[in-house]
N, C-alpha and C positions, 0 to 999 in steps of 0.2 A: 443629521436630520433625515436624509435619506438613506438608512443605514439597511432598511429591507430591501432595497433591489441590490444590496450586495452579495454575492452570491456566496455559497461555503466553499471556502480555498481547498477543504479538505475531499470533498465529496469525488471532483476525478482521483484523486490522488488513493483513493480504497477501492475504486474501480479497476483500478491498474493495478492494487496490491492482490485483489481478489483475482482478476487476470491471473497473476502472475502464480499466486497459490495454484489454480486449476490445472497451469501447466507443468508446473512442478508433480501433482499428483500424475496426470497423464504419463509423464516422464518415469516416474517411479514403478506405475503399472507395465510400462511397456519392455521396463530394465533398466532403461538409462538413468545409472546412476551418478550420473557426474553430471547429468544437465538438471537432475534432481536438486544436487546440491547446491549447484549454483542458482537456480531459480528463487531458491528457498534463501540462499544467502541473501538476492535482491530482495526478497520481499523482508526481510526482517530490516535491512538498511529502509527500505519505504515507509516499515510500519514506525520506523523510531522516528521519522521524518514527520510523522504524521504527528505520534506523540507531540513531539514539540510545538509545532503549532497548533496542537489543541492545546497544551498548556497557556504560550502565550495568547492565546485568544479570550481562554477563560481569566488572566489576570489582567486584561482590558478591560 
């Protein structure tokens, strides 16, 4: 019934994935390439995370 003051599970969770991309870029620009990779490796585990529940969300 009150299902608009629920807020979207997802919305920090792209905040932190968008975070995590800029740092990754900064990394890359600067050299570091290993804090590159791994940044970049976090944000794709985040972005699958995310995937998922936006699936389950839309088959609710």
């Amino acid at each position: 019934m009150f299902g608009f003051f629920k807020g979207n599970p997802t919305k920090k969770m792209r905040k932190q994935y968008d975070a995590l991309l800029e740092k990754a870029m900064h990394a890359q620009r600067n050299g570091d390439i290993k804090t590159y990779s791994l940044l970049t490796a976090q944000s794709e585990q985040l972005w699958k995370e995310i995937e998922q529940l936006e699936q389950k969300a839309s088959k609710s």
